[in-house]
N, C-alpha and C positions, 0 to 999 in steps of 0.2 A: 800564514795565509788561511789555513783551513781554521785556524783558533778562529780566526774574522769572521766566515762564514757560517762558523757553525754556532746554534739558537743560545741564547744566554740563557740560563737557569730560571731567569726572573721572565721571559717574555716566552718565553717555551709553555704548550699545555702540555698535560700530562694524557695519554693515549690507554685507553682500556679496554682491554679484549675480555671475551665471553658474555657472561652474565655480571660481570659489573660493569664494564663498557653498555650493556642494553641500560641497566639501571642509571648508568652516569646521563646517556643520552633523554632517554625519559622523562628524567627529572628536571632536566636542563632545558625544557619545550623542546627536543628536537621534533622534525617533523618526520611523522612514521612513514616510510614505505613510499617516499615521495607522495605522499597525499595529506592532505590537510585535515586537521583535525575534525574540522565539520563533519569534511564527507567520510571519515575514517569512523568515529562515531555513528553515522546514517547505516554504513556498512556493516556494525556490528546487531546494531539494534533489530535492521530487517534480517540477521542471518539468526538472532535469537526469538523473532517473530514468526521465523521460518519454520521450526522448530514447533511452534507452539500450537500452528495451523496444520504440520503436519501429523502433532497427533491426536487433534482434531479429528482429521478426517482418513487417519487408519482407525482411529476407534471407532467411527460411522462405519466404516468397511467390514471392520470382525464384526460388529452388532447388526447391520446390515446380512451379511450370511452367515452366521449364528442360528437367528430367530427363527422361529419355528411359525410365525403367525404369517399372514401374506402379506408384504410390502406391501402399500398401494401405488398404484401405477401414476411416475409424476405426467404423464402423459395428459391425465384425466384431472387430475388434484389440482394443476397449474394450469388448465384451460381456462378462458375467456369465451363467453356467450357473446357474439359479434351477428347484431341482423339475425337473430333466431340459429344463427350455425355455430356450433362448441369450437372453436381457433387451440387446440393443445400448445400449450406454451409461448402463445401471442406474446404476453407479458415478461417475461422471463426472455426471448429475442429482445424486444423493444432495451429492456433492461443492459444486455450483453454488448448490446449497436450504440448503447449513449456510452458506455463505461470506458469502449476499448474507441471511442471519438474524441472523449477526453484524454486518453492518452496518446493520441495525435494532436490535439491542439497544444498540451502540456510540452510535447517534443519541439514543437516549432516556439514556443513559449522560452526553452533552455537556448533555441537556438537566434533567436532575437534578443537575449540577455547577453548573448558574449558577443554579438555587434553591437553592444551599448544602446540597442533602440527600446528605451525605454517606455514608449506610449502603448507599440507593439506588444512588448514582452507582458506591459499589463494588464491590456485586454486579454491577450489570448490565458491569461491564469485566472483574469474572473469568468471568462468562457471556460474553463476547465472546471470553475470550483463551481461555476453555474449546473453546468450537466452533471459534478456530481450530487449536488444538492437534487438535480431530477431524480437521479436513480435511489438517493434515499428516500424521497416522495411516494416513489414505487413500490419499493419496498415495503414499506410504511402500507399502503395499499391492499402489497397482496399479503402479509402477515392478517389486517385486518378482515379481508377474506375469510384465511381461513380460521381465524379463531370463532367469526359467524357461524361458522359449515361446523365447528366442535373439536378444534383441533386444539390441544394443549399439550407443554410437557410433558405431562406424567397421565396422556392418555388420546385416545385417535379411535373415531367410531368409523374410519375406512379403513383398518389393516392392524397391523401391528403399532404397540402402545411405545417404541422407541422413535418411532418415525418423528411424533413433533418435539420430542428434549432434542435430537441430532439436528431436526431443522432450523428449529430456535436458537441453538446456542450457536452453530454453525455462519447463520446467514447473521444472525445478531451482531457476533464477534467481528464478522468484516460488512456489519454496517455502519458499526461505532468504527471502524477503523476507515471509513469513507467520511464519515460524519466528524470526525479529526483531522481529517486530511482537507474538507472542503474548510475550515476554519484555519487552519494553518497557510494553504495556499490565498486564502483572502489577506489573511494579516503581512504576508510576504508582499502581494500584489499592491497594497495601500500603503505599502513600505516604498515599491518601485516608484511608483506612481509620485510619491511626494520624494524623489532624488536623494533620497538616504543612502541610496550605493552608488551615486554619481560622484561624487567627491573622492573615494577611494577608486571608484572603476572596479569595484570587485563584484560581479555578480552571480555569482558560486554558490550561493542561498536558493537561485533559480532552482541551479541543475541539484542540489541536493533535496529539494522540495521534489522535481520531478521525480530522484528515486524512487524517495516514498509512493509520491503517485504511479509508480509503474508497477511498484512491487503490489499496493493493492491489484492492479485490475491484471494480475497474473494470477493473483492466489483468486481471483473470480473466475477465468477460465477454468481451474483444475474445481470449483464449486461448483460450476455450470456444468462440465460432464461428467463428475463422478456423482453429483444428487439428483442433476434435471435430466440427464439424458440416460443414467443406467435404470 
């Protein structure tokens, strides 16, 4: 009776513990960690992005109190002339209020992709890739600003000559990283939009697009008060 029961040779797999059981699974597609390759990949890529912004902006921090020249004060340097009165950091608000809107439109975007409402899910991502396309406009704007007023890389006639290589590579780095992300969330959206994920029901593209879009306008908050507000 137990000979009956028990797995024949030929239909039995074989079971592998440690490091060749990971390797066997691996290579075999298993799926990691119960999560999907997609998002599993998205996960890696923002924690090695993570990484690359943060030493970003611990090297503004040593070079920031290092220098011996005076910072100049973004108080002043980021003001807007509104009606003859100086607005300090009008621009830079306006900026923070579209960024962290679009990562509310983008959330409710992930969350009309898993009720299948696809007309929903993709408006609310060209409204998301819309506002971010604003705040690269802005951006765009106040860069132009200041390179008028003399600000450059490898030099700054209001304070110390680090100020504009940290600004520039800094705010650059995650405008190109807004500026990839408004082009990625378009091509997902005209993906929805013509029922390319209606046939399988799988709309997981959404929510691993919204990562990305969250993890930008996170690394904008720690931009926004370790450059505009210290």
């Amino acid at each position: 009776m137990s000979a009956l029961l028990s797995p024949s040779p030929e239909t039995s797999k074989p079971s592998f513990g440690g490091l060749r059981g990971l390797v066997a699974d691996w290579s075999s597609d298993q799926q990691a960690f119960q999560v999907s390759w997609g998002k599993a990949m998205m996960w890696i890529f923002l924690l090695s992005d993570t990484f690359v912004f943060s030493s970003f902006l611990i090297g503004y921090m040593t070079v920031r109190i290092a220098t011996t020249a005076p910072w100049p004060n973004p108080s002043e340097v980021f003001a807007l002339h509104v009606g003859g009165v100086e607005v300090p950091l009008l621009l830079i608000a306006i900026m923070t209020f579209v960024l962290i809107t679009s990562s509310g439109t983008m959330a409710m975007a992930v969350n009309f992709a898993y009720r299948r409402d696809r007309m929903k899910t993709a408006l609310l991502m060209l409204a998301t890739a819309f506002l971010g396309a604003a705040f690269v406009g802005m951006q765009a704007f106040e860069w132009t600003k200041l390179i008028v007023e003399g600000v450059r890389p490898w030099g700054n006639p209001m304070g110390a000559a680090q100020f504009g290589s940290a600004f520039f590579m800094i705010t650059g780095f995650h405008g190109l990283h807004v500026s990839a992300g408004v082009i990625y969330l378009l091509v997902v959206a005209l993906r929805v939009l013509r029922g390319r994920y209606e046939k399988s029901g799988n709309y997981q593209i959404v929510e691993i697009a919204g990562l990305y879009w969250h993890f930008v306008d996170l690394v904008w908050v720690f931009i926004f008060a370790l450059f505009y507000l210290w």
